[in-house]
N, C-alpha and C positions, 0 to 999 in steps of 0.2 A: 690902604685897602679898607672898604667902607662892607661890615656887613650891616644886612638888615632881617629882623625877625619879622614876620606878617603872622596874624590870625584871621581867618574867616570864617566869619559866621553865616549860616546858612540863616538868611532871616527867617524864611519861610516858616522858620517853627517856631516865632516869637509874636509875640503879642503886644498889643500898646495898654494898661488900664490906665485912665485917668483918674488923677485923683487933687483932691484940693492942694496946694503948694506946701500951707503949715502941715499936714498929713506927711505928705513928702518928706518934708525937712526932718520930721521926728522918727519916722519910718528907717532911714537915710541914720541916723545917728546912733538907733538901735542893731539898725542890719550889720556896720563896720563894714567891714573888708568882705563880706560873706556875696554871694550872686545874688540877685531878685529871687530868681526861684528857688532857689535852697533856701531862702529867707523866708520867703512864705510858707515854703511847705512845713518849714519846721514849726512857724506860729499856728499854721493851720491845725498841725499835730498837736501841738501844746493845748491848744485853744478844747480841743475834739476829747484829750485825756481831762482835762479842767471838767468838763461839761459828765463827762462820764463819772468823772468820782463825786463830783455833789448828787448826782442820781444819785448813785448808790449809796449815799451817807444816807441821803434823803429817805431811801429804799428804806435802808435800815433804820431809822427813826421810826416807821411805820411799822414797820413787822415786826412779831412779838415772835420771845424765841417757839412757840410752839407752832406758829406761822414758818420759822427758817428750819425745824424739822421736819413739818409737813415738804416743803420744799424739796427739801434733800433726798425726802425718803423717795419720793414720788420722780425723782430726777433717776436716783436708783435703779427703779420701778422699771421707768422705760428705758433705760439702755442694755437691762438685763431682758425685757421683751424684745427688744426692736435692735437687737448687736447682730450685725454682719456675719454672716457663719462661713 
């Protein structure tokens, strides 16, 4: 007695990107075993948190601490005006 498992996928909710082969092939070696789209989105995330902390090193390079007081106080400020009652 012979079974068989099947998956089907609804294509409908999939997409084709083209993309150059050597891209592929390194894409592909990094993903492993993981989906395309749980693969992406997680570099996507990566990429989005990477981008975010140089801003704000960056931020902080620039602002002097009495620039991150003013900051704060004035953050204060308006949530003590402007809080939900």
């Amino acid at each position: 007695m012979s079974l068989h498992n099947y998956m089907v996928i609804s294509l409908a909710k999939y997409a084709t990107i083209s993309v150059p082969v050597e891209v592929k092939k390194v894409l592909e070696k990094v993903k492993g075993g993981d989906e395309w789209g749980e693969f992406l989105l997680r570099l996507y995330s990566e990429v989005k948190r990477l981008k975010s902390e140089k801003a704000f090193k960056q931020l902080a390079n620039i602002l002097t601490d009495e620039d991150l007081k003013t900051i704060v106080e004035s953050t204060k400020e308006f949530r003590e005006r402007f809080a939900l009652r």
